[in-house]
C-alpha positions in Angstrom: 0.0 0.0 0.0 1.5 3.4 -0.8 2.3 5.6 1.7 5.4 7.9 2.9 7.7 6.8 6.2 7.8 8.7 8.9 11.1 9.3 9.0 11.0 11.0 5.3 7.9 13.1 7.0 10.4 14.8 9.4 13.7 14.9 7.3 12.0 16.4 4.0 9.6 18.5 5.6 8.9 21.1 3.1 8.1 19.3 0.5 4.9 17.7 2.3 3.7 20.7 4.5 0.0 21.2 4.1 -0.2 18.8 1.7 -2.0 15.4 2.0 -0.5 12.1 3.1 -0.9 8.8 4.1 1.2 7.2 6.7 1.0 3.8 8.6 2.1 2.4 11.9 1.7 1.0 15.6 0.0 3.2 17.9 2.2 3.8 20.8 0.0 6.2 23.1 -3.2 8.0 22.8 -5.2 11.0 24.2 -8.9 11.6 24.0 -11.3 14.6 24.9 -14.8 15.5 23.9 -14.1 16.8 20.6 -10.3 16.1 20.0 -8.2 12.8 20.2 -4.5 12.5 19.8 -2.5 9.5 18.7 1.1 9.1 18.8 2.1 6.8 15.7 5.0 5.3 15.0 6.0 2.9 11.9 9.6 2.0 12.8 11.9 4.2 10.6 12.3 7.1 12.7 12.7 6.9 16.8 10.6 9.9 16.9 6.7 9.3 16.9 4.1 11.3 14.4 1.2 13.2 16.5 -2.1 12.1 14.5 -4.9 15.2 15.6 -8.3 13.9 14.9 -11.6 16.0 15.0 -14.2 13.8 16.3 -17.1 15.8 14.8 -15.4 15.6 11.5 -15.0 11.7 11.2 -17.3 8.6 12.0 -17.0 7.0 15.1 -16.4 3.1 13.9 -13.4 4.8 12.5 -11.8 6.9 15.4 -13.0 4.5 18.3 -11.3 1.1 17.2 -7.9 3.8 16.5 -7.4 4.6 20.1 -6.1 1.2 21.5 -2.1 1.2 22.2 -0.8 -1.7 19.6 -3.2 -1.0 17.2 -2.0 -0.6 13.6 -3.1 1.9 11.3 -3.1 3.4 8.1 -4.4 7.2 8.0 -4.2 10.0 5.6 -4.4 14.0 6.7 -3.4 16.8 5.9 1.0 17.7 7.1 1.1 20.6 8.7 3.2 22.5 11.2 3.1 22.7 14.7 4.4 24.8 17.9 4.6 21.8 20.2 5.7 19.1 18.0 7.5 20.7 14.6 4.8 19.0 12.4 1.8 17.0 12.6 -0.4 15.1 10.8 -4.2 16.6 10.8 -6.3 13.1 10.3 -9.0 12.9 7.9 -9.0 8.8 7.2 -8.6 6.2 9.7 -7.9 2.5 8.4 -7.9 0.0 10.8 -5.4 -2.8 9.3 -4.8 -4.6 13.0 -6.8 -4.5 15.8 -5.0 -4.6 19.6 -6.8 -6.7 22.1 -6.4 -5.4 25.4 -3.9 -7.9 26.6 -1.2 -6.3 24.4 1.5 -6.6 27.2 3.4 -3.0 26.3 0.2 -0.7 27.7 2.8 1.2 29.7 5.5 3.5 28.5 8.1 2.3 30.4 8.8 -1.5 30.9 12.3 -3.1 32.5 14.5 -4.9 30.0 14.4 -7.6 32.3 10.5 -7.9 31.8 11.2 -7.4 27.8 13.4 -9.9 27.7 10.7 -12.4 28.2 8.9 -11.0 25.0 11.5 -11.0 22.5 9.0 -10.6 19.6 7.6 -8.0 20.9 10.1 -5.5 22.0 11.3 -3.6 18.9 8.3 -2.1 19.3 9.4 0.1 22.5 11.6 2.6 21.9 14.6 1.6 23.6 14.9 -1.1 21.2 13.9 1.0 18.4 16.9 2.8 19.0 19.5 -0.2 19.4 18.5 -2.1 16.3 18.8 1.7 14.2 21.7 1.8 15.6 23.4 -1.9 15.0 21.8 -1.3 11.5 24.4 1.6 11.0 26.8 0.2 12.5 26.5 -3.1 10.2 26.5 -0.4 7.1 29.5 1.3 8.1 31.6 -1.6 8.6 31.0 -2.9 5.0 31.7 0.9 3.9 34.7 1.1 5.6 36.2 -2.1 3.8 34.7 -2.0 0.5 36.1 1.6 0.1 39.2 0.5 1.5 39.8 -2.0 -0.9 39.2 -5.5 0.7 37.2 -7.9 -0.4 34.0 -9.2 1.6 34.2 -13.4 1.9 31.7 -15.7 3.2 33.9 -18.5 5.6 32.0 -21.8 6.1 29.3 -21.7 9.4 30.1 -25.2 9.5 33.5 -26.3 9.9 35.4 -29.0 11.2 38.4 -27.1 12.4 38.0 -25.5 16.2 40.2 -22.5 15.3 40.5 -21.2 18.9 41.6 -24.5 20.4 39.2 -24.2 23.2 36.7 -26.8 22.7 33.6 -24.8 22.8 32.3 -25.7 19.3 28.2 -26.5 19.1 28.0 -29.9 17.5 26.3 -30.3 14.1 25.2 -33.7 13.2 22.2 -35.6 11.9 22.4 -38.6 13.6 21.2 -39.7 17.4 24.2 -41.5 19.5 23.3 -45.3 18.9 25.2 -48.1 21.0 26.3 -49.7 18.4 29.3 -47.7 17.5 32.5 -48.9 19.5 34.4 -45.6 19.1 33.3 -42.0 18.6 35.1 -42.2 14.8 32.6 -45.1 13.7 29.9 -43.2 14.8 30.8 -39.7 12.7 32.1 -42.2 10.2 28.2 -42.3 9.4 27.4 -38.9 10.0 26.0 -36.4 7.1 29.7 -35.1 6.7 31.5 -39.0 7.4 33.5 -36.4 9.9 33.0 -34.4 13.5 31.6 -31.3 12.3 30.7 -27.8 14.2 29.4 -24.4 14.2 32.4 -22.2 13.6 33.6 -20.4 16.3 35.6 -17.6 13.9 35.9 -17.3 10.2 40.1 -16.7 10.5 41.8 -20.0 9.7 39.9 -19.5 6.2 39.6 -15.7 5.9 44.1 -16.3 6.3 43.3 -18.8 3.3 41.4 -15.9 1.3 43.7 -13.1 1.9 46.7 -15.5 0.3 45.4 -14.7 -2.8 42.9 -11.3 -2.5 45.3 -9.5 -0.1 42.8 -8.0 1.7 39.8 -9.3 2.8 37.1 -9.1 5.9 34.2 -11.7 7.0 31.3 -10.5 8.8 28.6 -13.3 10.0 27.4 -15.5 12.7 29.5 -17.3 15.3 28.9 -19.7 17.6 30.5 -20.2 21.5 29.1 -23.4 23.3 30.9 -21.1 26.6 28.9 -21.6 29.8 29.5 -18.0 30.7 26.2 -16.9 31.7 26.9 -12.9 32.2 26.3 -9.7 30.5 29.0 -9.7 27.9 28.5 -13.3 26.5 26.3 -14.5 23.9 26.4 -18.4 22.3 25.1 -16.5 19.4 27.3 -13.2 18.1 28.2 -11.5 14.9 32.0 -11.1 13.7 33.8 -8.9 11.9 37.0 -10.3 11.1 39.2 -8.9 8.7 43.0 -10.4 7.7 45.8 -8.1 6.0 48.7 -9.6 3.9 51.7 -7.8 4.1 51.1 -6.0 7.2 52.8 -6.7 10.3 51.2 -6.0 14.4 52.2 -1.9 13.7 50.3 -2.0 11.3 47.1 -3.8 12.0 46.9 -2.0 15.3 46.9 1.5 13.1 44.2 -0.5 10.8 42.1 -1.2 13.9 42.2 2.5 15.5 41.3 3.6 12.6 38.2 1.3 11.9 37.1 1.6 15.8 36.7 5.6 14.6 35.3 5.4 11.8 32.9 3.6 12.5 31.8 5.6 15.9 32.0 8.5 13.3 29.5 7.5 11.0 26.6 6.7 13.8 27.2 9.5 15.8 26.7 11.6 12.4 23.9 9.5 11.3 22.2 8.5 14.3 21.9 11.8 16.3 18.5 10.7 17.5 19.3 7.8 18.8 22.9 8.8 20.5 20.6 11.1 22.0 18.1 9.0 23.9 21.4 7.0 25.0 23.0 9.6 26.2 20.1 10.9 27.9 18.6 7.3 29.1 21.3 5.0 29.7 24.8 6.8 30.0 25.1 9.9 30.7 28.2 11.9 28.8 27.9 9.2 25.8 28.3 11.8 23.4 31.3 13.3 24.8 33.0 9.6 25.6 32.6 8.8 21.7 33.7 12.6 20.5 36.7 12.0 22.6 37.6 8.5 20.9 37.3 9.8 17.6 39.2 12.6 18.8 42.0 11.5 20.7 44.7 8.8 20.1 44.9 5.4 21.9 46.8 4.4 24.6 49.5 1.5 23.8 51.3 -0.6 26.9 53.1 -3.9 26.5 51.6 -6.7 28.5 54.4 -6.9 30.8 53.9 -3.1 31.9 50.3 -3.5 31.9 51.2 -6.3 35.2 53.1 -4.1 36.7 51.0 -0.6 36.3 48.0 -2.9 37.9 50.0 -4.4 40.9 51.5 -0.4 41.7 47.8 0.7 41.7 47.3 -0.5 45.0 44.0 -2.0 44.1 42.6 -4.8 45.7 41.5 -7.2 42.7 39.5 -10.1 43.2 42.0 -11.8 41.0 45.2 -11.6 41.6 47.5 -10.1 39.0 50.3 -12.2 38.0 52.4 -12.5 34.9 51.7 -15.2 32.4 47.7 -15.1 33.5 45.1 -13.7 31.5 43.8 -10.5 32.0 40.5 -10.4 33.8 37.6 -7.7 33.3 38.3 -6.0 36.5 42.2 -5.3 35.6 41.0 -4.1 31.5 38.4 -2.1 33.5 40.6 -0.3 35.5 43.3 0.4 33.0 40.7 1.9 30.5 38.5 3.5 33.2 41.1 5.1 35.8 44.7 4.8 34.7 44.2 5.8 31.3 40.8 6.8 31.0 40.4 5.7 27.2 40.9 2.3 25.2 43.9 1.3 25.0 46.3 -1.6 23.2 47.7 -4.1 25.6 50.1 -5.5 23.1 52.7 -9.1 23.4 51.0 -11.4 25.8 52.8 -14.4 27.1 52.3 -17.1 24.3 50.8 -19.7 26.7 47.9 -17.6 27.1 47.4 -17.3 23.0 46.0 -19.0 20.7 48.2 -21.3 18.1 48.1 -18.7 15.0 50.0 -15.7 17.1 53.6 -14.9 15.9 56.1 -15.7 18.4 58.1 -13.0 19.7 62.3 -12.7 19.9 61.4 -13.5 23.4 60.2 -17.1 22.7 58.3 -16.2 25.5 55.4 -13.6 24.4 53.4 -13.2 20.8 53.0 -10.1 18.3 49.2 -9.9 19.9 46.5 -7.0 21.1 43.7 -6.5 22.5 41.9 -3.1 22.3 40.5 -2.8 25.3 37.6 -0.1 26.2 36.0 1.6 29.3 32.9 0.3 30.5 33.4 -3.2 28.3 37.0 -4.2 28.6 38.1 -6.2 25.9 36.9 -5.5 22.6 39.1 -6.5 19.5 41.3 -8.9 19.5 44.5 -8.6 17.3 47.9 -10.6 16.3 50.0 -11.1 13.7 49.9 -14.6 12.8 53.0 -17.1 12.4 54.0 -17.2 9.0 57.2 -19.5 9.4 56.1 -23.2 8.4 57.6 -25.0 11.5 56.8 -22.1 14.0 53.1 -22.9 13.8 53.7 -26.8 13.6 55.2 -26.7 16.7 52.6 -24.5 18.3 50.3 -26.6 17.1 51.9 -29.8 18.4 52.3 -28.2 22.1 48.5 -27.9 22.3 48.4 -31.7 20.5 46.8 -30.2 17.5 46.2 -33.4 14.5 48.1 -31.8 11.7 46.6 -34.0 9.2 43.3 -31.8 10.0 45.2 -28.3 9.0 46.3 -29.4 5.6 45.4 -26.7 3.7 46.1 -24.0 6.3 49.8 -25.1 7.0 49.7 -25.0 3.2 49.6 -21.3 3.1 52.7 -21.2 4.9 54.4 -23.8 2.7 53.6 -21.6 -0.8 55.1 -18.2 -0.6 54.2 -17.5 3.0 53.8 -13.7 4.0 53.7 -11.8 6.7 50.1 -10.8 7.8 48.0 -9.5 10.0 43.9 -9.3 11.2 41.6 -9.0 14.2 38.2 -10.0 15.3 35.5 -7.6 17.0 32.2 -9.1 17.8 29.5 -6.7 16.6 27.5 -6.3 20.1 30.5 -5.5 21.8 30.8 -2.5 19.4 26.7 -1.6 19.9 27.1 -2.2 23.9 30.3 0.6 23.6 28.4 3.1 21.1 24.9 2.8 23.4 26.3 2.1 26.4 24.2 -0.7 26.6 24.7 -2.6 29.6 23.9 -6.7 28.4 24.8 -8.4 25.3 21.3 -9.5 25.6 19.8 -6.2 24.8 22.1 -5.8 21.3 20.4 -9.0 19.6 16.8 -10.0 18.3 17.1 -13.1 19.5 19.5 -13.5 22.1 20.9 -17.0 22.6 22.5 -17.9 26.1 23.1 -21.0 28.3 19.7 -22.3 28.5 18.0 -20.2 26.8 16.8 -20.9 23.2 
């Protein structure tokens, strides 16, 4: 049905003032008097709602009455005009009902808690709050692609199911079409059977492949779906996520870390410019000074500290941690936390991290001892890239790969690309509702997704 969006109602004003047009949408509130009724409409492509102004004495009542229920949809024509309260209106002078709203509709009231919409998933885009996240990971999905396409990579689409567990931590969701049955002796007779006649998984990062790409296309990114069977039931882990992952031959840590900085801001850039609505209600509903935390990233540099100084800067602070902070163990959220947030109150690259702590890919360091690795850390997140250059020398990576008793047999192809004119290179992985919890200042990974999928929740 033709009609205009609200969104192109308020941006090209002038062009439709006092003239008629037809708009639909949800009602999200309404207002009714003797004579007068008001209805605050709201189809989706702008965060802020269109006042409808009815005359009752001007319209017939099986058209107003069935209009003023919250929920209801609507298509109505009127005249555009402007308006002292509101900048523009919509003066009604046709009412279509196209879905009635039975009074169970469970958003009646303006304000709900995201714990309480968490249990309506399908029903929550339409409140504003997540009006304004899903505008907003929309942007930020647009102006990751922009950044890459116009800085010359190519976009590739890595296998979802894989049989390789690139981070070596055994939390890959199984994929299989097969039942266990008794009859297999051993777990390689049973996948022996399987769909694939091999173990197969959701892939839990696109890299070992996206390194495969770049060997021959130089530059490349993959952005899609990855999956983490990781019983980490908190506010910053999903089982679920989207991954932006691109890999850079020729192009050593320097260099990715400069890629990286540059991307983070970019991208901040472009929703801050193009989302001013939204940055708006986040900075006014959920964190205050968000506007002036992202003006300064885009405006400032990062910070830069190796691993080892980062131990020591965190056991000086006189802090008491709940984890202790000792060389050679990972950094935990409290000690990223309080590097970003207090010592150098911006994000900042913790770079060479003791290779135990690494996965296989990272190049070793002159050290033997730590790996040419990152991780951009941010305030109020903590870790949110995370950055290497990878072992190019053939026999490096076998023996990083046997030390974690790796089968290499089952990285053929990937030790390959070391074995035919390897070259230095470089990439990094940012899960996309880290980004959107950083931009929002969103507090749970929860609240970034449609459909969020966590430890026992499907």
């Amino acid at each position: 049905m033709k009609h205009t969006d609200v969104k192109v109602l308020f941006s090209e004003n002038a062009k439709f003032v006092n003239q008629s047009v037809t708009v639909c949408g949800w009602v999200r509130t309404w207002r009714d008097s003797k004579s007068i009724a008001f209805i605050e409409l709201n189809d989706g492509t702008s965060l802020k709602n269109l006042q409808l102004v009815i005359e009752k004495d001007g319209m017939p009542e099986n058209e107003v009455k069935p209009a003023l229920v919250v929920g209801a949809a609507l298509c109505v024509t009127g005249k555009f005009i402007p308006s002292e309260r509101n900048g523009f209106e919509l003066s009604a002078q046709k009412i279509q009902l196209l879905g009635a709203c039975p009074q169970d509709y469970p958003l009646q009231k303006k304000h709900h808690t995201l714990e309480f919409l968490r249990t309506i998933p399908h029903l929550r885009p339409r409140t504003k709050y997540f009006e304004a996240v899903f505008a907003v990971r929309s942007r930020i999905s647009f102006a990751i692609h922009n950044y890459f396409q116009t800085h010359n990579y190519k976009y590739v689409h890595t296998p979802i199911i894989t049989g390789s567990d690139c981070e070596g931590a055994g939390e890959m969701f199984r994929v299989t079409t097969q039942s266990w049955n008794a009859k297999y002796k051993t777990e390689n007779e049973y996948f022996a059977e399987d769909f694939f006649g091999a173990k197969a998984g959701l892939t839990v990062s696109g890299q070992l492949e996206g390194e495969i790409a770049a060997m021959g296309l130089g530059k490349i990114y993959t952005f899609g779906p990855t999956f983490r069977a990781e019983h980490s039931n908190t506010t910053r882990h999903a089982a679920e996520f989207w991954q932006i992952e691109p890999e850079v031959c020729f192009a050593d840590l320097h260099d990715i870390i400069e890629i990286a900085e540059d991307f983070i801001k970019s991208i901040i850039k472009d929703v801050v410019e193009n989302c001013p609505d939204e940055i708006a209600y986040f900075d006014e509903r959920i964190e205050k000074g968000l506007k002036e935390k992202l003006s300064n990233v885009i405006n400032s540099d990062f910070a830069k500290i190796t691993y080892t100084q980062a131990v020591e800067v965190l056991k000086k602070s006189g802090k008491e941690f709940k984890f202790p902070v000792e060389w050679g163990s990972d950094l935990q959220t409290e000690h990223e936390r309080y590097l970003t947030e207090e010592y150098y109150k911006k994000p900042v690259f913790v770079t060479d991290y003791p290779a135990d702590i690494k996965a296989f890919y990272m190049k070793l360091n002159s050290d033997n001892k730590t790996v040419a690795a990152t991780d951009l850390l941010v305030p109020g997140i903590g870790e949110i890239i995370g950055c290497s250059e990878r072992e190019a020398d053939s026999e490096k990576l076998k023996s990083a790969m046997l030390k974690r008793n790796m089968p290499l047999e089952a990285y053929t192809e990937y030790l390959d690309t070391r074995k035919y004119g390897s070259v230095p290179h470089s990439g990094f992985g940012l899960g996309l509702e880290r980004i959107i919890m950083y931009i929002t200042g969103v507090q749970n990974i929860r609240d970034t997704l449609l459909y969020p999928r966590t430890v026992g929740s499907l």
